[in-house]
C-alpha positions in Angstrom: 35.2 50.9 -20.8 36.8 48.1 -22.9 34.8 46.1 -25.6 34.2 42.0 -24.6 36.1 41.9 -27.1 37.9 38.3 -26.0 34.6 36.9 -25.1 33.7 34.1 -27.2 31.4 33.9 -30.1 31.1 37.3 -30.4 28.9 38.9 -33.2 28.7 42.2 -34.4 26.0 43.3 -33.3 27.4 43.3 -29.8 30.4 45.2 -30.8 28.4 48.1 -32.3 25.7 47.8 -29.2 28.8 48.4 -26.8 30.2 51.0 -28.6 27.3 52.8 -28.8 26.2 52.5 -24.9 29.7 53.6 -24.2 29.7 56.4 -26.3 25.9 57.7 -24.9 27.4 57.1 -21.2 29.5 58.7 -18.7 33.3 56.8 -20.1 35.9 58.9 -21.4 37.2 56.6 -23.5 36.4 53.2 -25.5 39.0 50.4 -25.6 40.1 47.4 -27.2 43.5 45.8 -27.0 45.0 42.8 -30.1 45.4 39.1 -30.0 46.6 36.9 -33.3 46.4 33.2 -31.7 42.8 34.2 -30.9 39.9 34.3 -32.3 39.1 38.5 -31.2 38.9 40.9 -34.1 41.5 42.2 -35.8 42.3 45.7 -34.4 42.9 48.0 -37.0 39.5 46.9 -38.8 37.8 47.1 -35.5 39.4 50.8 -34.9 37.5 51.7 -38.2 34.2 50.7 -36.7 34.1 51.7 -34.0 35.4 55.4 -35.2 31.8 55.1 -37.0 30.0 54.2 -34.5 30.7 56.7 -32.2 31.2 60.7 -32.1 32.4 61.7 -28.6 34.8 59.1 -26.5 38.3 58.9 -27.0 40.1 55.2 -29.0 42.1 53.7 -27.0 44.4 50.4 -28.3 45.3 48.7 -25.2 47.7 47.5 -26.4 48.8 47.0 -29.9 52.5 45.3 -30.3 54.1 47.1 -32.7 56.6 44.1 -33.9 53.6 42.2 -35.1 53.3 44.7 -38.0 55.3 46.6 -40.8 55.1 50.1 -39.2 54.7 51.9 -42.4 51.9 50.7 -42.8 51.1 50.0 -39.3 51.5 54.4 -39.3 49.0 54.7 -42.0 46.5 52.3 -40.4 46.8 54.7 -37.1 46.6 57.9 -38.8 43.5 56.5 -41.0 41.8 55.5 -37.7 42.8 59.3 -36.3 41.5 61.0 -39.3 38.3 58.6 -39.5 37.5 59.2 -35.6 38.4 63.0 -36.0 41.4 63.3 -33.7 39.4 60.8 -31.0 42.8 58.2 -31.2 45.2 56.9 -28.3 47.9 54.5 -29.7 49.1 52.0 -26.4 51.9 49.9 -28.0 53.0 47.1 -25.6 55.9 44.0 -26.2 53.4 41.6 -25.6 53.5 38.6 -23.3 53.0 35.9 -25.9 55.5 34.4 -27.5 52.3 32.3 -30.0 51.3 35.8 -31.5 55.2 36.3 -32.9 55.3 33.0 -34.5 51.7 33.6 -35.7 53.0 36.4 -38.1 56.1 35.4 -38.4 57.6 37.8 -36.3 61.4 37.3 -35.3 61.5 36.8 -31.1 64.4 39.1 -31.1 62.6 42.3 -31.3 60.3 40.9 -28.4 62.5 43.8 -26.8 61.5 47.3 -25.4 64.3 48.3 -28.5 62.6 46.8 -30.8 59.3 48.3 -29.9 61.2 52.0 -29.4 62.3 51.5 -33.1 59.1 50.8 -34.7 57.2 54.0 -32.6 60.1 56.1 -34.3 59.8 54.8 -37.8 55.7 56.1 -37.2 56.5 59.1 -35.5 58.5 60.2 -38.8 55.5 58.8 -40.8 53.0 61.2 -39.1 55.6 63.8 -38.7 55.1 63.5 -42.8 58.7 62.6 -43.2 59.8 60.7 -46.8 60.4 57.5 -45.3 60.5 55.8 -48.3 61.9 56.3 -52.1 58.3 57.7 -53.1 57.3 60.7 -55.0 55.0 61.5 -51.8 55.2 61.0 -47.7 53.0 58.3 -46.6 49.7 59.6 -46.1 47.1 60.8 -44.8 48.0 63.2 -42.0 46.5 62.4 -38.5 44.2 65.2 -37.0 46.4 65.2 -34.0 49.5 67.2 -35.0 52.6 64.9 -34.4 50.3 61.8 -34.4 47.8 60.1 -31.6 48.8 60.6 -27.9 51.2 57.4 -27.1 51.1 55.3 -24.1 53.1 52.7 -23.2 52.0 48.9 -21.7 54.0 48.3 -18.8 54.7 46.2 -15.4 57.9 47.9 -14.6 60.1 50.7 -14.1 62.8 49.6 -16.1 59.8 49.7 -19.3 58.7 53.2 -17.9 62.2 54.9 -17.8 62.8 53.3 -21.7 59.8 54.7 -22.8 59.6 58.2 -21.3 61.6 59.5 -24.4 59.3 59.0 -26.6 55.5 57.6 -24.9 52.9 60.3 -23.4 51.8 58.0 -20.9 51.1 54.6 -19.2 49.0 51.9 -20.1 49.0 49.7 -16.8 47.4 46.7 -16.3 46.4 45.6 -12.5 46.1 41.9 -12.3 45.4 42.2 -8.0 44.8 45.8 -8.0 47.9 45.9 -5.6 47.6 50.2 -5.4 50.9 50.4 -3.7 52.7 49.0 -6.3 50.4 51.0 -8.6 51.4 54.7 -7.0 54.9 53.0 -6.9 55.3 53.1 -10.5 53.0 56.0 -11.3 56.0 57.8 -9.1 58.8 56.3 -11.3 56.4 57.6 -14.2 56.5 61.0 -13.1 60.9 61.2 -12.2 61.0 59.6 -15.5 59.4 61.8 -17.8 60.8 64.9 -15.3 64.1 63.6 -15.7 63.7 63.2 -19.5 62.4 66.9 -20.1 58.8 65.6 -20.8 55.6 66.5 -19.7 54.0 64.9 -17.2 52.7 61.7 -18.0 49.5 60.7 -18.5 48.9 57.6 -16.0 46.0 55.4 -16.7 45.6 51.4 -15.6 43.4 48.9 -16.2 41.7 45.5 -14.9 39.1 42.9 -15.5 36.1 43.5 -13.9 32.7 41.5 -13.0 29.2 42.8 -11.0 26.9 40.4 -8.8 24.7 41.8 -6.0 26.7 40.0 -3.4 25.8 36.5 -4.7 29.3 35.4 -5.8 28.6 34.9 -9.1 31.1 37.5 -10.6 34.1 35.2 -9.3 32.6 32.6 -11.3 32.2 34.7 -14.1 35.8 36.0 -13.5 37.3 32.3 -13.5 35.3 31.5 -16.6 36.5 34.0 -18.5 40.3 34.0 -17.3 40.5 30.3 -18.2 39.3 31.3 -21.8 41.4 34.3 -22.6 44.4 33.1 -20.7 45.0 29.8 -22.7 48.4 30.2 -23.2 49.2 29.8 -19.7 48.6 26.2 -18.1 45.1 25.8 -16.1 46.5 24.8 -13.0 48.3 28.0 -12.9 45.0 30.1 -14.0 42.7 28.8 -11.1 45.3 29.9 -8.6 45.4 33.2 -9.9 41.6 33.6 -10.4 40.3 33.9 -6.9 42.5 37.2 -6.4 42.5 38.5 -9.9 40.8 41.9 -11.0 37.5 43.1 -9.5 34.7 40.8 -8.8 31.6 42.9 -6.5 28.9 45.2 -6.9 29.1 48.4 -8.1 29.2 50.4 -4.5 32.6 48.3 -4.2 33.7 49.2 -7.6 33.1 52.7 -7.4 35.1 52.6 -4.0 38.0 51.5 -6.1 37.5 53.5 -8.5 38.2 56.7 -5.7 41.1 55.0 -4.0 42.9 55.0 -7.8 41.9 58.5 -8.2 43.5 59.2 -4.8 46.9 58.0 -6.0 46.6 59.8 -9.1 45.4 57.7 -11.7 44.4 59.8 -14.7 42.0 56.9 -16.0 40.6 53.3 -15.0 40.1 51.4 -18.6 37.6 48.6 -17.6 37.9 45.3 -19.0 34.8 43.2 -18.9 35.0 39.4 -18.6 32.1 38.6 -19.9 29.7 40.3 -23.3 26.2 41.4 -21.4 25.8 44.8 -22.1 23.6 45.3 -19.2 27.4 45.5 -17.3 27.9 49.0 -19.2 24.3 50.1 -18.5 24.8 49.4 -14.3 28.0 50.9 -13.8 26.9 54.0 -15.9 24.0 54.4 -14.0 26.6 54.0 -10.6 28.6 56.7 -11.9 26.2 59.3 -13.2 
C-alpha cells in the first residue's frame, strides 16, 4: 500500500494514521515515491517517520531519482532510514519523467539518462559497502542493517531500462498505467533473461497502479479523474481526461482482488497500491478483502 501522499492538503496526521493501518494490516510493504515541483513531503524526512511509526512492513521509495541529489549524502540518508527501520528499507531509484523537478534543484538534464542514474547507484553502493569515498579520516557512515545496502529496484517502462539495470538493481519497480498484463509478463520475461544473462539472481518483479473503490456506483472514475488531473499537472488537461477513463483501477474490491490473482498468475512478486484519493477507510476495505 502506498501513502496519499500526492493528495492535496495533506496533514500529518493522515500520514501517521496510514502508516499505522498499513502496518496493523495484511500489506507487505508501505510506499511512497518523490516529487520537488509539488507540494508532497520530502522523502527522506518522510522515510524517517514512517520508520517510527511502524515495526513490521517493508519501506519502499517508489521511486526516488537519484540525479536530484548528491549521492553521498543521498547514501547516508538511505542507510540512516535502513538503520532507523531496522533493515525494513527498499531503495527504487527511477530517471524520472519530469523535466520541472531537474530545474527545480538545479539538476543538469544531461544525467536525465539511465548512465547517469547507474553512476550515482555505484557511488552508494561503495558508500554502504563502507568504502573511503572521500579524503576523510572515516567512511561515510552509519552502516545499513542490510549487508551491502537496501534491496535495489529499478523504475521502469522498458526493456532497454531493464537490461541496463540488471547489473547492478535486485528488482523492478513497474508502474501500470492500463494494467495492460501482457505487456506486463512481457517485461517481467525480459526481467528474468536479463538478470540470467547477467549472472544475477532472479529478479524481484513488483508493479504498481492507482487505484479507487465504489460499490458499483461510478464514483471511483470520478475520484480517479480528480486525482490524475491534480497529480499529473505537468502534462496538459486535454491530454489527462483522455487518459483517465482507462487509467489504473477504478471498482470494488471483488474486482480488485480479481486483479490482484491475474498479476500473481504472471508472476508478479508484489502489487504496490497507489491510492488517488487520502480516506483511510480505502486501507481498512481492502484489508478486510484480503484477510
Amino acid at each position: 500500500m502506498t501513502l496519499p501522499i500526492m493528495e492535496p492538503d495533506l496533514g500529518p496526521d493522515t500520514l501517521e494514521d496510514w502508516s499505522r493501518a498499513i502496518d496493523a494490516g495484511p500489506f507487505s510493504s508501505l510506499c511512497f515515491g518523490e516529487r520537488m515541483a509539488f507540494d508532497n513531503p520530502e522523502t527522506l524526512t518522510l522515510l524517517g517517520a514512517v520508520a517510527a511509526w511502524t515495526e513490521r512492513v517493508r519501506l519502499v521509495t517508489t521511486v526516488i531519482v537519484p540525479q536530484l541529489h548528491e549521492p553521498v549524502m543521498l547514501a547516508k540518508a538511505l542507510a540512516t532510514g535502513d538503520v532507523l527501520s531496522k533493515g525494513r528499507l527498499t531503495a527504487g531509484f527511477g530517471v524520472g519523467g519530469r523535466d520541472e523537478d531537474y530545474r527545480a534543484v538545479g539538476a543538469p538534464m544531461s544525467s536525465k539518462t539511465m548512465a547517469g542514474m547507474a553512476e550515482r547507484v555505484a557511488v552508494m553502493k561503495r558508500v554502504w559497502a563502507g568504502e573511503k569515498v572521500t579524503e576523510a579520516q572515516r567512511p561515510v557512515g552509519p552502516a545499513p542493517v542490510q549487508h551491502g545496502g537496501p534491496e535495489i529496484l529499478v523504475g521502469t517502462t522498458g526493456p532497454k531500462t531493464i537490461q541496463s539495470a540488471s547489473v547492478w538493481a535486485d528488482g523492478l519497480a513497474g508502474f501500470e498505467l492500463d494494467l495492460d498484463l501482457a505487456r506486463t509478463e512481457t517485461l517481467f520475461d525480459v526481467a528474468r533473461t536479463a538478470w540470467s544473462d547477467a549472472g544475477r539472481p532472479a529478479p524481484r518483479l513488483t508493479t504498481s497502479f492507482w487505484f479507487a473503490l465504489d460499490d458499483g456506483d461510478g464514483s471511483a472514475r470520478v475520484q480517479m479523474h480528480r486525482h490524475l488531473r491534480h497529480y499529473m499537472n505537468w502534462l496538459p488537461v486535454d491530454l489527462v481526461d483522455a487518459l483517465a477513463p482507462a487509467a489504473g483501477f477504478a471498482g470494488t474490491e471483488a474486482e480488485l482482488l480479481d486483479v490482484l490473482k491475474r498479476f500473481e498468475d504472471i508472476g508478479t512478486d508484489e502489487v504496490q497500491l497507489v491510492p488517488t484519493g487520502s480516506d483511510i477507510s480505502a486501507v481498512h476495505r481492502i484489508a478486510a478483502a484480503i484477510s
